[in-house]
C-alpha positions, 0 to 999 in steps of 0.5 A: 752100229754096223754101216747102213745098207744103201739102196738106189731105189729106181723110181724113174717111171714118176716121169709119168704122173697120174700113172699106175706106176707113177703111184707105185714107186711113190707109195712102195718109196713112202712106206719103205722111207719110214721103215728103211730107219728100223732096218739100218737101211737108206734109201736113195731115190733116183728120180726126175728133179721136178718130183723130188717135192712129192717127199719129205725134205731131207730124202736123198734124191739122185736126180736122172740126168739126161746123159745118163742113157748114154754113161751110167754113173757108177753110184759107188756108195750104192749097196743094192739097186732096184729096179723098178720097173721092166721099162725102165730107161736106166737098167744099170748093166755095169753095176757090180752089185746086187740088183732087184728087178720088180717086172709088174707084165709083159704088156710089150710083148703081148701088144700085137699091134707091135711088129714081131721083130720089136716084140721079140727085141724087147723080150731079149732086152728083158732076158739081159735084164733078167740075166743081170739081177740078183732077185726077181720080184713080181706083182701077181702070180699070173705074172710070174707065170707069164714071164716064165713061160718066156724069159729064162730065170736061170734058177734066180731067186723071185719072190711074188708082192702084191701093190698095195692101195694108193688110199687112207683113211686121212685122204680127203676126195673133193669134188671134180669138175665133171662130178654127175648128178645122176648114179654112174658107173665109174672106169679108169685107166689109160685110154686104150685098146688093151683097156677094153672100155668100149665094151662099157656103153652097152651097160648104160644102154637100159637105165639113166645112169651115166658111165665115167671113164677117167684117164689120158688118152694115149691112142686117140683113135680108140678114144673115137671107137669108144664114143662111136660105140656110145653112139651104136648104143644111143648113150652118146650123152651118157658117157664122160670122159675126164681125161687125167684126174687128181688123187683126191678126184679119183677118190670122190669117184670110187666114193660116189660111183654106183659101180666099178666096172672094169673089163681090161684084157692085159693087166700085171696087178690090176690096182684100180679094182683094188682102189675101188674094193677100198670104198667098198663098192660092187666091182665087175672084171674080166676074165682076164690075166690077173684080175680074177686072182687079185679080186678074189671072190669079191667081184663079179665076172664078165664070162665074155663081152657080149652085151646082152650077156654083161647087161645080165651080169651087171644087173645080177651082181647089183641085186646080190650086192645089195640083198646080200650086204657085200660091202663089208666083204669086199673091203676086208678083200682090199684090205689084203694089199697094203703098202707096208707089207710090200715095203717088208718084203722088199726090205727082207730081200734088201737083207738077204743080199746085204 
C-alpha cells in the first residue's frame, strides 16, 4: 500500500465552544476520521490541547502552541493543510505544500461599525490567504459570490460545500433549565447587531407565546436594544434569554418550539435554520445573504421587518404549515446537508492535490 496522504486538518477555531464553527470543524473532522481509513488518507487535527477529548482516543492531535503565532512549525510530515476557516490565527504562509482554504463569509469586512482601514487591511490579509492556497472551498453560493466580488481568485480552483446538520437520530435533548411551559417561538445565535433579534418581540406583541433566544452575548449593549424593544412591545416578560447552551438543550428547543424564527442580516451558511428544518418545524428567515438559498422553498420570508408586516407573515406561514401538513417537507429539505457528503467532497479535493 502506497504511503497514506496526511492531512493537517486546522480546527483552531474550537477555541470558541458553542460556536457555529466550533461545531463545523468538530462535525467535518468526525466524519472525515471515519472515512479518512477508506481513502489512505490520516488526518492530523491541530487543535487547542483542552479539546482534543471532544475525539476518539488514538486521533493524532498536534496541540496549538502559544509560539506559534510568532514561528509556524513546518510540520514536514504534513502532505496537505486545511485551513478551516478565513479567521484562523494560524494561516501557514511558509508551508511549501498544497493548501485548502474553506472561507465560510466576509462578515469582517461587511461589519461597518469597524473602520474602513481595518476593513480594507482584512481583505488584504485574506487576498494573501487566497493567493497562497491551493483550492478554495466555500459554503454557499452566496459566498462565493460575495468573495469574488472582492478578492481576486486568480484563476484558483474553488469548489462550493454546503455544512452539513450538527444532529442524529442517537441524540437525546434533555430538559434545560429555562424550559417554557407555554408555546415559544425559539432563535439562536450570537447576540449581536448582524443578528437582527430585535426585530423579534413584536411576534409575540398579540399571543401568550413566549420568544427564546439562545446565545452568548458578544456585544452587550445590543442585548439592552433587544429587551428595551421588548419592552416598546409590552412583552418584557415574554422574552428569555438562555445565554450559551448544550447540544442536547439546543435540541430539546427545536424539538419543542412552535417556531424557528430567525431574521439575520449576515450569514455564509446559515446552519441554525437547517438544525431547526431537521425537527421538522415552520422556519421564518430573511431576505438575506445566504439564508434564501439554503432554505430553499421550505421557509417562510420576512419581505422586510416592519412589524405589522412580520406579524402577518408570521400568522400566515403558520396557517399554511398546519393546513398544508409541511413538516415532512422541510425535513426532506434538511436532509440535503449532511456531514459525510461534505467529508467526500473534501477528500476528493485531498486527492486531487496528493
Amino acid at each position: 500500500m502506497n504511503k497514506p496522504t496526511t492531512i493537517l486538518f486546522d480546527a483552531e477555531r474550537m477555541k470558541y465552544p458553542n460556536t457555529g464553527l466550533f461545531y463545523f470543524c468538530k462535525q467535518l473532522a468526525e466524519s472525515l476520521l471515519q472515512k479518512a481509513i477508506q481513502t489512505n488518507t490520516q488526518l492530523q487535527l491541530f487543535l487547542p490541547a483542552n479539546q482534543a477529548h471532544h475525539f476518539e482516543a488514538g486521533t493524532t492531535i498536534l496541540p496549538i502552541q502559544l509560539w506559534y503565532k510568532f514561528q509556524m512549525p513546518i510540520f514536514k510530515q504534513v502532505d496537505i493543510w486545511h485551513t478551516t476557516s478565513q479567521d484562523s490565527a494560524y494561516f501557514p504562509f511558509q508551508f511549501k505544500k498544497p493548501i485548502v482554504f474553506t472561507i465560510h463569509d466576509l462578515n469582517y469586512y461587511h461589519d461597518e461599525r469597524k473602520s474602513m482601514t481595518k476593513r480594507n487591511n482584512w481583505l488584504k490579509q485574506l487576498q494573501k490567504k487566497v493567493d497562497a492556497s491551493s483550492h478554495i472551498v466555500f459554503i454557499s453560493e452566496y459566498t462565493a459570490k460575495d468573495v469574488q466580488a472582492h478578492i481576486d481568485l486568480k484563476g484558483k480552483p474553488f469548489s462550493i460545500i454546503y455544512n452539513g446538520c450538527n444532529f442524529n437520530e442517537t441524540s437525546l435533548p434533555t430538559i434545560p433549565l429555562h424550559a417554557p411551559k407555554e408555546p415559544f417561538i425559539f432563535s439562536i445565535g450570537t447576540i449581536a447587531l448582524k443578528k437582527n433579534f430585535h426585530v423579534l418581540p413584536a411576534l409575540i406583541a398579540n399571543n401568550q407565546m413566549k420568544l427564546v433566544i439562545a446565545g452568548i452575548t458578544q456585544q452587550p449593549a445590543y442585548l439592552e436594544q433587544i429587551m428595551a424593544e421588548a419592552k416598546r412591545c409590552g412583552v418584557a416578560d415574554q422574552l428569555i434569554f438562555t445565554g450559551a447552551i448544550s447540544e442536547n438543550d439546543k435540541q430539546w428547543y427545536y424539538a419543542n418550539c412552535a417556531a424557528f424564527v430567525f431574521p439575520s442580516l449576515s450569514e455564509g451558511f446559515g446552519l441554525p435554520l437547517v438544525e431547526a428544518m431537521h425537527f421538522g418545524k415552520p422556519v421564518f428567515i430573511s431576505n438575506a445573504t445566504s439564508l434564501p438559498e439554503i432554505a430553499g422553498d421550505a421557509a417562510y420570508i420576512f419581505p422586510d421587518f416592519d412589524p405589522q408586516h412580520m406579524q402577518a407573515v408570521f400568522e400566515a406561514g403558520m396557517k399554511d404549515f398546519i393546513i398544508n401538513n409541511r413538516a415532512e417537507k422541510v425535513m426532506a429539505r434538511a436532509a440535503l446537508f449532511n456531514w459525510n457528503e461534505a467529508a467526500e467532497a473534501y477528500l476528493n479535493i485531498y486527492q486531487q492535490l496528493a
